[in-house]
C-alpha positions as CSV (number, residue, x, y, z in Angstrom):
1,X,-28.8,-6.2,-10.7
2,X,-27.6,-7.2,-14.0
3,X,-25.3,-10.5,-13.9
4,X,-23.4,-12.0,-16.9
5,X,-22.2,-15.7,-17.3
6,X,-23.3,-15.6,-13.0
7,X,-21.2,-12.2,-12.4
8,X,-22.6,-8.7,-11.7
9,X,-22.4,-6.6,-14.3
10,X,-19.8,-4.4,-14.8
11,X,-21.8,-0.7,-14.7
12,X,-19.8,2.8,-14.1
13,X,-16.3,3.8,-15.3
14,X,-14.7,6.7,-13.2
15,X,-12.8,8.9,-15.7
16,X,-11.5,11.9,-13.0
17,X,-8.2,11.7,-11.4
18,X,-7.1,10.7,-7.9
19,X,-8.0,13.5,-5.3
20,X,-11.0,14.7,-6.6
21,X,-13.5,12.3,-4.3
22,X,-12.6,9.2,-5.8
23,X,-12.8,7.5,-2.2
24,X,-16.0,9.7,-1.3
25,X,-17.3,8.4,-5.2
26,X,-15.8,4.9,-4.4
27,X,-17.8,4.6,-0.7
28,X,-20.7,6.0,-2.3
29,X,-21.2,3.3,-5.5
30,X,-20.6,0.6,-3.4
31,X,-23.6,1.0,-2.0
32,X,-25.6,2.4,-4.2
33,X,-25.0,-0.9,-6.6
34,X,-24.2,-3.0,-4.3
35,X,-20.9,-4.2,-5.2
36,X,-17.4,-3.7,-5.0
37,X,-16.0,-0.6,-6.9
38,X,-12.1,-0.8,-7.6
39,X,-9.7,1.8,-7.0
40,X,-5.9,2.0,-6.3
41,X,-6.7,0.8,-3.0
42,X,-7.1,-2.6,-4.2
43,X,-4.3,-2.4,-6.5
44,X,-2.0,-1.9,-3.0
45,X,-4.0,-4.6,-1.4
46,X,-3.9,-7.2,-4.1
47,X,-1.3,-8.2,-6.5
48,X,-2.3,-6.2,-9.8
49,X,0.8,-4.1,-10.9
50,X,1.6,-7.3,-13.7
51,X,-2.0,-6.9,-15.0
52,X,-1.9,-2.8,-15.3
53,X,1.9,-3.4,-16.5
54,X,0.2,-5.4,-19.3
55,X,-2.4,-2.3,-19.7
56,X,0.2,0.2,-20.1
57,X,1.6,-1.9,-22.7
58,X,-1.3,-2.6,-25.1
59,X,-1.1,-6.4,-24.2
60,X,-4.5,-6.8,-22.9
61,X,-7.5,-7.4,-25.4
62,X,-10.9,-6.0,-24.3
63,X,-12.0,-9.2,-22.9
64,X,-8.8,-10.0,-20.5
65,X,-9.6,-6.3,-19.2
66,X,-13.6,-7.1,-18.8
67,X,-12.6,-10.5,-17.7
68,X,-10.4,-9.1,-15.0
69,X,-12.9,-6.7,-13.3
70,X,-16.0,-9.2,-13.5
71,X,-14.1,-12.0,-12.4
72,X,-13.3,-10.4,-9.0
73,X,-17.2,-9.0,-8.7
74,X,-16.4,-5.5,-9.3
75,X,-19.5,-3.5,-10.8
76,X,-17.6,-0.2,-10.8
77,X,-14.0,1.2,-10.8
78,X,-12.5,5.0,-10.0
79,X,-9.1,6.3,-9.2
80,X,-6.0,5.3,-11.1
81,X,-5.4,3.3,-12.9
82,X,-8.7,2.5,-14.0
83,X,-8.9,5.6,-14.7
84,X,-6.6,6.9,-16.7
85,X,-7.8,3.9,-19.6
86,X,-10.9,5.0,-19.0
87,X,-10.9,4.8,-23.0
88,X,-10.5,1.1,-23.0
89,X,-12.6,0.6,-20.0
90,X,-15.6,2.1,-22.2
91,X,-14.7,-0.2,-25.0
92,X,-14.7,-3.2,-22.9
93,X,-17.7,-2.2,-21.1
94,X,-20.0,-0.6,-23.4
95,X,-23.1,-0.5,-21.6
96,X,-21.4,0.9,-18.6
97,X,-22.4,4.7,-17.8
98,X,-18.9,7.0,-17.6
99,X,-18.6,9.4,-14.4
100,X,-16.4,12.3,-14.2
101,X,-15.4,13.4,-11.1
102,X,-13.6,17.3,-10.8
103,X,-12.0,19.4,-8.2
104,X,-10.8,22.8,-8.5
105,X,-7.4,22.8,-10.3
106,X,-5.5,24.7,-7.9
107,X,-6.7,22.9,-5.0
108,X,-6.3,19.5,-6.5
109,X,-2.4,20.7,-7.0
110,X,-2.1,21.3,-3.4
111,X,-3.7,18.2,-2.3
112,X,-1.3,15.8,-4.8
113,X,1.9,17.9,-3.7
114,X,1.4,17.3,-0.1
């Protein structure tokens, strides 16, 4: 596995909304690379709200954002919020390889309302 300054490499970006497998897609990386992937579970588990506050804002440069994901050993991330700057994610991580995950519209709807 490819490691930078002594961290993993940082190497998929989930781009699809919550409730279209992100946990099954989550599960799935982990072990396939290796390594932790983040998702909103780790957001509820740790405190990260400042940091996507600062996100939502525009104050974070490309390297706070890579710093903040390689620092804690993740080499992937789905689910929101990573997702939804999934832009900024790909400018910060370059070499990383996007994944889109889909449901069917009507049945995502469903599954967010309830």
């Amino acid at each position: 596995m490819e490691q930078v300054n002594n961290r993993r490499k940082f190497l998929v970006i989930g781009a699809g909304l919550p409730r279209t497998g992100t946990n099954s897609t989550k599960e799935a990386l982990e072990i396939l690379l290796k390594g932790g992937c983040y998702h909103m579970f780790e957001v509820k588990g740790q405190d990260h709200t400042d940091f996507w506050a600062d996100v939502l804002q525009g104050d974070i440069s490309n390297e706070e954002f890579r710093k903040f994901l390689e620092e804690k050993n993740f080499v992937a991330g789905v689910d929101f919020p990573l997702s939804a700057f999934y832009k900024q994610a790909m400018e910060a991580f370059p070499d990383a390889k996007v994944l889109l995950t889909v449901r069917d519209p009507k049945k995502w709807y469903t599954s967010v309302k309830n």
